[in-house]
Each structure stands twice: as C-alpha cells, then as structure tokens.
C-alpha positions as CSV (number, residue, x, y, z in Angstrom):
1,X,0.0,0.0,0.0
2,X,2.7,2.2,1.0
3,X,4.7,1.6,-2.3
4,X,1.2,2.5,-4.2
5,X,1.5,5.8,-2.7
6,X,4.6,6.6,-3.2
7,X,4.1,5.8,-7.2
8,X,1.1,7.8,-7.1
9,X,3.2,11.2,-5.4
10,X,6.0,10.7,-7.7
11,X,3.5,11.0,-10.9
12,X,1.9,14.2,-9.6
13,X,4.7,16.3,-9.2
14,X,5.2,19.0,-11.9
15,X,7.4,17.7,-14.9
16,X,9.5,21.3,-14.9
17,X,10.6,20.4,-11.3
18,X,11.8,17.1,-12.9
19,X,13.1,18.8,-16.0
20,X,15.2,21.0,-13.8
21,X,16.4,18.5,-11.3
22,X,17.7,16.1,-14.4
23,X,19.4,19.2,-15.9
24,X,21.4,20.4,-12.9
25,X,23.3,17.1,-13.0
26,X,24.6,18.3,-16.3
27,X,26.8,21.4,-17.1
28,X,25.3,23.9,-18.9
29,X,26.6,25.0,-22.1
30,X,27.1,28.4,-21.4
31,X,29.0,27.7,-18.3
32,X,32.1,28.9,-18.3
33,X,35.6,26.7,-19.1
34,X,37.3,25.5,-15.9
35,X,40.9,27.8,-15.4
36,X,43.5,26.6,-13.1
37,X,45.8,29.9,-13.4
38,X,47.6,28.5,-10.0
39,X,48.6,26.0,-12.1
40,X,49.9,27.5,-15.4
41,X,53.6,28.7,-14.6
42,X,54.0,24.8,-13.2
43,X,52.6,23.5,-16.5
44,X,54.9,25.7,-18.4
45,X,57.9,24.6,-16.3
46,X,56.7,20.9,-17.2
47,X,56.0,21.6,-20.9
48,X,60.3,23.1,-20.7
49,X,61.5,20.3,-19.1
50,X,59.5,17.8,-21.6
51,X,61.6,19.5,-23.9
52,X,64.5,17.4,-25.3
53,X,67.6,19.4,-25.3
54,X,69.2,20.6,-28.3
55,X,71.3,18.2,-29.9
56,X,75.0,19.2,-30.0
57,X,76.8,19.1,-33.2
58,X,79.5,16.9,-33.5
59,X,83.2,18.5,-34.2
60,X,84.4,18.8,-37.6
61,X,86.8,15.7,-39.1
62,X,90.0,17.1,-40.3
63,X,91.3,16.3,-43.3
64,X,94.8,15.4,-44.0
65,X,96.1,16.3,-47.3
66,X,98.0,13.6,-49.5
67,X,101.2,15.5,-48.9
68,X,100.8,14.5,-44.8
69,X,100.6,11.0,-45.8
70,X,103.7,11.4,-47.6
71,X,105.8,13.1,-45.1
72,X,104.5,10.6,-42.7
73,X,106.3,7.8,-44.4
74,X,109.0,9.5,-45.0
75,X,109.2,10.6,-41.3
76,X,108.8,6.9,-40.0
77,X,111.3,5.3,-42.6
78,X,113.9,7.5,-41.7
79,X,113.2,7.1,-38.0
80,X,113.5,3.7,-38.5
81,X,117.3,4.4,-40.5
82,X,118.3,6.2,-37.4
83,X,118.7,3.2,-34.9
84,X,121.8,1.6,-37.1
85,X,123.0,4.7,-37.2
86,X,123.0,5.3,-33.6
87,X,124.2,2.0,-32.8
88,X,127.0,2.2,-35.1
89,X,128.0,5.6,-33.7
90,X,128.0,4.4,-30.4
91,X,130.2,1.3,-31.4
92,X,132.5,3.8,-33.5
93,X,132.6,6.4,-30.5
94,X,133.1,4.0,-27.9
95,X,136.2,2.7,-29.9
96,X,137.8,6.1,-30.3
97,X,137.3,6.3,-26.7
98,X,139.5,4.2,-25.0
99,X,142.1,4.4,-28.0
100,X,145.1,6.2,-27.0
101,X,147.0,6.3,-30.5
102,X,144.7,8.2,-33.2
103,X,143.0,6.1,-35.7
104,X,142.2,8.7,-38.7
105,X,140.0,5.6,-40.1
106,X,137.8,5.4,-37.1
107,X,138.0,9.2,-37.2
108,X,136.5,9.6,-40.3
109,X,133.7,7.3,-40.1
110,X,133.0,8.5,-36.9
111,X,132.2,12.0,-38.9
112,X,130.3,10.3,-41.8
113,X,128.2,8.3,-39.4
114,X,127.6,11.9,-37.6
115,X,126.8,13.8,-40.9
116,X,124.4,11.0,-41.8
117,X,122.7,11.4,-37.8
118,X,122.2,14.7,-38.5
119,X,120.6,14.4,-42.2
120,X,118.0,12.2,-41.1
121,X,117.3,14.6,-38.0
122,X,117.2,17.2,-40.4
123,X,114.8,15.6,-42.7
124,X,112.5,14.1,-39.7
125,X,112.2,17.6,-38.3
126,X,111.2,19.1,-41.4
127,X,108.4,16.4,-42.0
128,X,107.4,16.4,-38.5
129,X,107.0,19.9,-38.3
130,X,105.0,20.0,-41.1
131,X,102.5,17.4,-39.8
132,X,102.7,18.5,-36.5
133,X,101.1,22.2,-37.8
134,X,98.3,20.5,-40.5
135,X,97.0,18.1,-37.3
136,X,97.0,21.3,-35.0
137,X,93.0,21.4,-35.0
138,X,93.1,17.6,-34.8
139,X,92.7,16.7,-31.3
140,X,92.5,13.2,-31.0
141,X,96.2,12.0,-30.3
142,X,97.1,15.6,-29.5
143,X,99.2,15.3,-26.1
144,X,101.3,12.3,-28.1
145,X,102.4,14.1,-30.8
146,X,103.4,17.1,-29.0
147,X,104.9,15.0,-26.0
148,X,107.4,13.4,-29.1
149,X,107.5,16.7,-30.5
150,X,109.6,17.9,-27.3
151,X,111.3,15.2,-27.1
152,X,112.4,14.9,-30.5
153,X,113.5,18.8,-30.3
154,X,115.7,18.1,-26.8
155,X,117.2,15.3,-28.8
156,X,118.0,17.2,-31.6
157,X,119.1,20.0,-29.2
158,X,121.6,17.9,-27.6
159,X,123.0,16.5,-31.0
160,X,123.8,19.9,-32.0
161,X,125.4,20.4,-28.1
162,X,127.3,17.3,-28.7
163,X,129.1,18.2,-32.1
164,X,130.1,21.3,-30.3
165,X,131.8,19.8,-27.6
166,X,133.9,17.4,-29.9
167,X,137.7,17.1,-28.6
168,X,140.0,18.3,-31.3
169,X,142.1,16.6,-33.4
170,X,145.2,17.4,-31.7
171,X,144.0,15.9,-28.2
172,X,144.4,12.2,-29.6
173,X,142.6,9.8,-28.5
174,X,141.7,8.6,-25.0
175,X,139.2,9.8,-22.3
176,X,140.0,13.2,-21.9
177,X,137.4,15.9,-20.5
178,X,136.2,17.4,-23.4
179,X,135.8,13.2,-25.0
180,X,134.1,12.6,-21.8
181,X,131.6,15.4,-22.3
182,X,131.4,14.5,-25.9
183,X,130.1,10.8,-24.7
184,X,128.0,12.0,-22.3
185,X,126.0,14.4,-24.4
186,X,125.8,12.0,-27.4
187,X,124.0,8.8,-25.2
188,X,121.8,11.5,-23.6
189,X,121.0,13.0,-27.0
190,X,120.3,9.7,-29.1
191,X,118.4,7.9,-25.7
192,X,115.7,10.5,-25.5
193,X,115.6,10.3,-29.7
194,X,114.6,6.5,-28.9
195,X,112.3,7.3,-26.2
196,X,110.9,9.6,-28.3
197,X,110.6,7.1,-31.5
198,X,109.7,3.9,-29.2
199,X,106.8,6.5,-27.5
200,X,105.0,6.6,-31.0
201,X,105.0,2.8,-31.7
202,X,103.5,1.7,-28.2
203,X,101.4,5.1,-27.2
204,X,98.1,4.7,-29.1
C-alpha cells in the first residue's frame, strides 16, 4: 500500500521540477571553461623540461692532405734508418774512446756516421713539423704528438750540443774531459731520440 503511494506522489509532481532537477546534473553550455591559473607557470615549467635538449653538433673531421701522408712515411722510414745509425756511432765512438794512438780511419767514419745522424734529424724535423702544424686542430692523439714533438727537439738539441763539444784533433785519442763530455751528451741525445721514436710505436 505504502509503495502504491509513493508511485502515485511521484506522478503528480510537476514535470518542470523534474526537468530541472535532471538538468542540474549536467553542465550547462554556457558555463564557463574550468581555469586553473595556479597551475599554469607549473605546466609551463613541465612543458620546458618535456623538452628534449638541443642536440649538440658533433666536431668537424680534419682532413689530411695527401702531402701529410707522404711526409709521414717518409718521417717513420727514416726514424726507423736512425737506430743503425746510432748503434753504429755508439760502437764507433766508444772505440775512439779508450784508444790512445789516433785512428784517422775510425776518425773519419766517426764523422760520416755523424753527418748521416744529423741528415735524417734534419729531414724528420722538417716532415714532422710540417704534420705536427696540419694536425694542430686535430685533437685526438694531440698530447702524443706534441709530448714526441719535445722530445724529439731536446734530442735534436743535444746532438747539436754534442758536435760542439767534440775534442780536437790534436787531443788524440783517449778519455779526456772534453771526449768525456762528448760521450755523455751524445748517449743522452740519441736515448731520448729513442724514447721519443719507441713512444709513438706503443702510445696509441
């Protein structure tokens, strides 16, 4: 019975009031759009860090000109001439050294195998100058070259130290001061040329 009635209410109430009621559920469409303006600068700061950062352009390849190539080779062949001739100066020098009498033959090899020393320093510094200054805005491998590049110039330094403190040849033979600081300059002058050519083969 009490069901019945409440049927019965429901049906006579106005069908406005109903109308309205099952409208205001809904958002009208003149209502104005939701704004959060709290919220914007944070949105922004989100939008910028969404962002992928700008990609940075990779450094420009140098290229080596055919004449590099060249010297190159011609650089590490006659480093490679240099170690007989440094061994057979040494063997040469070392002779003259504890001989007392003078041996003009030993003498003038001694010279020859100098003159030749100094040729292929002279060549190699040429060539690796050259290089050294086309592969200045190369930097991979920079430190190495310019580590051997000192090196190399020391050595060649001291070569030029050593001819000038060559005994004369009326002091003979024999291990007089002047021979002694001869020897001594020369193995310091062609050991740091090998450090420096041995440093290029195994430094990578």
């Amino acid at each position: 019975m009490s069901a019945l009635l409440l049927v019965i209410a429901a049906a006579a109430l106005p069908q406005q009031q109903l109308a309205f009621s099952d409208s205001s559920l809904l958002p009208s469409a003149s209502a104005p759009a939701l704004s959060f303006p709290h919220y914007e600068p944070v949105l922004r700061l989100n939008l910028h860090l969404a962002t992928p950062p700008s990609i940075q352009q990779r450094p420009k390849a140098v290229e080596l000109s055919d004449g590099y190539y060249t010297r190159l080779k011609i650089h590490k062949y006659t480093s490679y001439a240099m170690v007989p001739l440094f061994i057979a100066q040494y063997a040469v020098g070392h002779k003259l050294y504890n001989d007392t009498g003078e041996n003009e033959s030993l003498r003038a090899l001694h010279s020859t195998l100098a003159a030749g020393i100094y040729v292929g320093f002279g060549i190699n510094t040429v060539t690796g100058a050259w290089n050294l200054w086309e592969t200045r805005a190369q930097p991979e491998g920079r430190t190495r070259r310019y580590a051997h590049a000192i090196l190399m110039t020391a050595a060649a330094a001291g070569l030029v130290a050593t001819s000038a403190m060559a005994p004369d040849d009326d002091e003979g033979g024999g291990a007089s001061s002047s021979a002694s600081a001869h020897r001594t300059m020369a193995i310091a002058s062609m050991s740091t040329a090998v450090v420096g050519g041995l440093m290029m083969v195994f430094w990578k």
